[in-house]
mmCIF file of the C-alpha atoms, coordinates in Angstrom:
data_MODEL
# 
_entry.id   MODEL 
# 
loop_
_atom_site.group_PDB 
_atom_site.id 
_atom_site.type_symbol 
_atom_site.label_atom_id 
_atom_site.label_alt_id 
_atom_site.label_comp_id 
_atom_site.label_asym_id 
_atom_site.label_entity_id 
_atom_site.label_seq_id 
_atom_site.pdbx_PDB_ins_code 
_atom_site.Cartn_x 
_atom_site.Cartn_y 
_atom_site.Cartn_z 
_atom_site.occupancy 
_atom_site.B_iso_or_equiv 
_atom_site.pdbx_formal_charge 
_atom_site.auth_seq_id 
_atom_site.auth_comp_id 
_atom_site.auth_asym_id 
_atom_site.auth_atom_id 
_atom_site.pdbx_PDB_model_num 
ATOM 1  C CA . UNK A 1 1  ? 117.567 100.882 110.331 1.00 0.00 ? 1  UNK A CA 1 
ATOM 2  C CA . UNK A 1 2  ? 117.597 99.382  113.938 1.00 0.00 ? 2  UNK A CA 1 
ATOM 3  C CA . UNK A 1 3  ? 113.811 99.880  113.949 1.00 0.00 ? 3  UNK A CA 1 
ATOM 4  C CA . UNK A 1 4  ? 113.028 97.220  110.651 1.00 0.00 ? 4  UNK A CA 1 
ATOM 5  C CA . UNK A 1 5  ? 116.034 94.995  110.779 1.00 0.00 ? 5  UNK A CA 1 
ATOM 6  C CA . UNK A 1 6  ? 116.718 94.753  114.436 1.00 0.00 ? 6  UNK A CA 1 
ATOM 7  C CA . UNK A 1 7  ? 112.544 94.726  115.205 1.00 0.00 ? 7  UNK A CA 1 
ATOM 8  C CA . UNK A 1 8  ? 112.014 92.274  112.338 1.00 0.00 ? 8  UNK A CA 1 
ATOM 9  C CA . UNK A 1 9  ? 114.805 89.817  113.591 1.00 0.00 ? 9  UNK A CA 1 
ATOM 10 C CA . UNK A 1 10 ? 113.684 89.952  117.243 1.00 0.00 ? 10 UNK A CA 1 
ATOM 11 C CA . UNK A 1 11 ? 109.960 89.688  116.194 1.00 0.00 ? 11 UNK A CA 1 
ATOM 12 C CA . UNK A 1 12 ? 111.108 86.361  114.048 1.00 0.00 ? 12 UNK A CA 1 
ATOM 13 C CA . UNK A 1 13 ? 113.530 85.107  116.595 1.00 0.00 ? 13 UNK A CA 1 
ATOM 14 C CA . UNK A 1 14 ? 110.273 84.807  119.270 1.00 0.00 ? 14 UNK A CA 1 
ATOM 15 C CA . UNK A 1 15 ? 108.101 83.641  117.153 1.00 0.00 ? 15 UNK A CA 1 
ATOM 16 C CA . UNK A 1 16 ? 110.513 81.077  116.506 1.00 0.00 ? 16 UNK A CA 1 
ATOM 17 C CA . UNK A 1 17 ? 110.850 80.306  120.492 1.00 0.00 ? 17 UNK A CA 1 
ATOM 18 C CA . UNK A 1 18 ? 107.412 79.905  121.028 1.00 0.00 ? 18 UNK A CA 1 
ATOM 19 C CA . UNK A 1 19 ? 106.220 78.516  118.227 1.00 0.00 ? 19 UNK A CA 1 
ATOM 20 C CA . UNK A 1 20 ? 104.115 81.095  116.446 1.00 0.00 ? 20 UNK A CA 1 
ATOM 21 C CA . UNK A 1 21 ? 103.512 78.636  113.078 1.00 0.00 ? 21 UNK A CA 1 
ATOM 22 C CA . UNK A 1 22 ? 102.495 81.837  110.524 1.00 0.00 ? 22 UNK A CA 1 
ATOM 23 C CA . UNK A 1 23 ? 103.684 85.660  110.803 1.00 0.00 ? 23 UNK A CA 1 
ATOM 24 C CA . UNK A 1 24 ? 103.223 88.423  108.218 1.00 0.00 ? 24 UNK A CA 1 
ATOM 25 C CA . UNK A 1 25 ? 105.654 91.344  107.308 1.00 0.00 ? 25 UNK A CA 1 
ATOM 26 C CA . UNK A 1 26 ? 105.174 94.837  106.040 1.00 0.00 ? 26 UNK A CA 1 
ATOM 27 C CA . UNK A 1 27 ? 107.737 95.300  103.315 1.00 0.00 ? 27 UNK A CA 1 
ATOM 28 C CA . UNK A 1 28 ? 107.174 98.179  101.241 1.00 0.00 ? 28 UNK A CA 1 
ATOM 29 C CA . UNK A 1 29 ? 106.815 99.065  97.012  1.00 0.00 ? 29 UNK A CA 1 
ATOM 30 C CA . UNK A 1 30 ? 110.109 100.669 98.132  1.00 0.00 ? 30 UNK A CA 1 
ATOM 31 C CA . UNK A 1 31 ? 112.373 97.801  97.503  1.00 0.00 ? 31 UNK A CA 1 
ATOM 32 C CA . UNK A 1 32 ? 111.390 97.921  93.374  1.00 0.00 ? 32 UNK A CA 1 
ATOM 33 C CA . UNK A 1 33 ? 113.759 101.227 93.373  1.00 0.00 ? 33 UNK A CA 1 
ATOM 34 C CA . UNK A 1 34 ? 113.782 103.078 90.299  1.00 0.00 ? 34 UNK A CA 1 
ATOM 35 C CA . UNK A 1 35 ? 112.247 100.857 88.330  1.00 0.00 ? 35 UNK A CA 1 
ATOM 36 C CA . UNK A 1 36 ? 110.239 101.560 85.079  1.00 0.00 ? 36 UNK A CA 1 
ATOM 37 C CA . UNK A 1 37 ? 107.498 98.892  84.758  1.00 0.00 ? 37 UNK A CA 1 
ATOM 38 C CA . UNK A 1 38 ? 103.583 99.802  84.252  1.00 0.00 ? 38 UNK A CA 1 
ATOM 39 C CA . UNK A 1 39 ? 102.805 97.050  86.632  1.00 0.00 ? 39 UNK A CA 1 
ATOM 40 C CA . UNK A 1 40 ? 105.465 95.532  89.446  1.00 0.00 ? 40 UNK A CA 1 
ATOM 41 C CA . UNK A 1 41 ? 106.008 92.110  90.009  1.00 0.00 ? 41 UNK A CA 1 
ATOM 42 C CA . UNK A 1 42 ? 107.255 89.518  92.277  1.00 0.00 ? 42 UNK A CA 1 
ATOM 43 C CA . UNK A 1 43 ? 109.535 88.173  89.681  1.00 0.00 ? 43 UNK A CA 1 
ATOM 44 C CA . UNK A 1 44 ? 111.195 91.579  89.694  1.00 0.00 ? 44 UNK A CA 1 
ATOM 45 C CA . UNK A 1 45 ? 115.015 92.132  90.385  1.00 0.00 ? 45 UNK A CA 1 
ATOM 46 C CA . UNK A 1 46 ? 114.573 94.124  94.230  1.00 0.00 ? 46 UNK A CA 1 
ATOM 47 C CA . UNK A 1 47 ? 118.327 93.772  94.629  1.00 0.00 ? 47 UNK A CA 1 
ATOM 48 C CA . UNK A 1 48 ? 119.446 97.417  93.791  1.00 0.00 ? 48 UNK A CA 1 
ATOM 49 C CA . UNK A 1 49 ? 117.423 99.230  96.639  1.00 0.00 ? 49 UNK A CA 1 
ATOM 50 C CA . UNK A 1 50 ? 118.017 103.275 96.000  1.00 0.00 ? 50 UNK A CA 1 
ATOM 51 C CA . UNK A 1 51 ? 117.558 104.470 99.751  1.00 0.00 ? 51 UNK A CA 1 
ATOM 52 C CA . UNK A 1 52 ? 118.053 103.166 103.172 1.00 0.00 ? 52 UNK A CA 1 
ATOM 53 C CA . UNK A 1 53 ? 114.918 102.522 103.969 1.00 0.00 ? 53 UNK A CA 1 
ATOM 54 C CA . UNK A 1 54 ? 114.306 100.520 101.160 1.00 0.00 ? 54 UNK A CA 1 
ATOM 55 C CA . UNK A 1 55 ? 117.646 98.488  102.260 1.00 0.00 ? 55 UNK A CA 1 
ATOM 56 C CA . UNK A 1 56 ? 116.332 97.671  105.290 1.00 0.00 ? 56 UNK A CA 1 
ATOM 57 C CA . UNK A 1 57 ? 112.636 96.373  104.141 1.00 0.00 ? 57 UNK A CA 1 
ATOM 58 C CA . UNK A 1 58 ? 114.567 94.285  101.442 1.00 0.00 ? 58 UNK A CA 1 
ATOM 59 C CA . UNK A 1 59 ? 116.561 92.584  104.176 1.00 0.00 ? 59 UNK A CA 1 
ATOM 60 C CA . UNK A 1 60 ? 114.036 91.535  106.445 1.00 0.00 ? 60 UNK A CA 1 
ATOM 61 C CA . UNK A 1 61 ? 112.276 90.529  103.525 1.00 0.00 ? 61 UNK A CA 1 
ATOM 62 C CA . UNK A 1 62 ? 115.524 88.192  102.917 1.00 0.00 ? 62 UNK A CA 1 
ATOM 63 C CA . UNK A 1 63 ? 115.946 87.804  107.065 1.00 0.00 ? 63 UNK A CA 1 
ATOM 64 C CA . UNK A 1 64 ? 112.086 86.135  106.687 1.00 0.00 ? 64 UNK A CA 1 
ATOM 65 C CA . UNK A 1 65 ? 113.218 83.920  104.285 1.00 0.00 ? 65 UNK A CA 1 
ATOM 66 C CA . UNK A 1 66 ? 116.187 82.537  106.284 1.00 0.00 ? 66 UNK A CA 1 
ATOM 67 C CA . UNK A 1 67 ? 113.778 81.918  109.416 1.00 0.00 ? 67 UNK A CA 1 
ATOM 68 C CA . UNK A 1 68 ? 111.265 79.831  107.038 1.00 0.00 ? 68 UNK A CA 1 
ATOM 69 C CA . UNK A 1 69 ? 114.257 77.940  105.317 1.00 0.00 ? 69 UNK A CA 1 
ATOM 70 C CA . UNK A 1 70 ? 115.859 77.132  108.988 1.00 0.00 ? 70 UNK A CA 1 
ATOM 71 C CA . UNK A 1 71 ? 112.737 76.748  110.943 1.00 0.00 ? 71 UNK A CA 1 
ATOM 72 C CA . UNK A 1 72 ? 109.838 76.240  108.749 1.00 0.00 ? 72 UNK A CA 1 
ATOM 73 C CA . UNK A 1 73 ? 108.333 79.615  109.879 1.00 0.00 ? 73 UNK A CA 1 
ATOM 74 C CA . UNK A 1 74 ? 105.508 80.674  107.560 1.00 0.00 ? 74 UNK A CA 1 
ATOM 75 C CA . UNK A 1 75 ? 106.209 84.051  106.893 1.00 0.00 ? 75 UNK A CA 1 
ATOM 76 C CA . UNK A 1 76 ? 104.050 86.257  104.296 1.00 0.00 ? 76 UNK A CA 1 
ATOM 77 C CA . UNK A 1 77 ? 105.743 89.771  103.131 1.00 0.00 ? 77 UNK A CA 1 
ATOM 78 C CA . UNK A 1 78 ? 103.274 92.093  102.237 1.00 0.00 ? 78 UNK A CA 1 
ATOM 79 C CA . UNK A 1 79 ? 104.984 94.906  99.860  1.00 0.00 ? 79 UNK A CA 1 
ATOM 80 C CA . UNK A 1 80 ? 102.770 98.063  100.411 1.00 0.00 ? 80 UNK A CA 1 
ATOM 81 C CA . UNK A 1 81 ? 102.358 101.008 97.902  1.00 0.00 ? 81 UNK A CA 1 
ATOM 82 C CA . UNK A 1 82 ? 100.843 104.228 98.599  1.00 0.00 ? 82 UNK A CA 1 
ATOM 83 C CA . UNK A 1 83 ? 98.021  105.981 96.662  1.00 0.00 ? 83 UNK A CA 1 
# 
């Protein structure tokens, strides 16, 4: 937990200091939970996470947003799946 939201804050906290203009995030396929669709998609509801760790990637997905909304940091979450 400490690792992703704590890391993810800190990382976005000093590249808001020093004015890093464009940071990327590794989220994870996690965040979907139990969901049931052939194909996943940004426009799905993430907001029912069914383990920790998939708690924690949806919040600094949602921490990333508040630092672009506040600051105008570009910040691109990349949600990874595994093969």
């Amino acid at each position: 937990v400490q690792a992703n939201v704590r890391g993810t804050t800190n990382m976005l906290q000093y590249s808001n200091e020093y004015n890093v203009t464009n940071v990327v995030i590794a989220s994870s396929s996690s965040v979907y939970g139990e969901s049931t669709s052939t194909y996943f998609s940004e426009a799905e509801d993430v907001n029912m996470p069914v383990s920790p760790y998939a708690s924690t990637k949806r919040a600094c997905e949602l921490i990333s947003y508040t630092y672009h909304h506040l600051y105008g940091l570009n910040v691109t979450n990349l949600r990874f799946f595994t093969v």
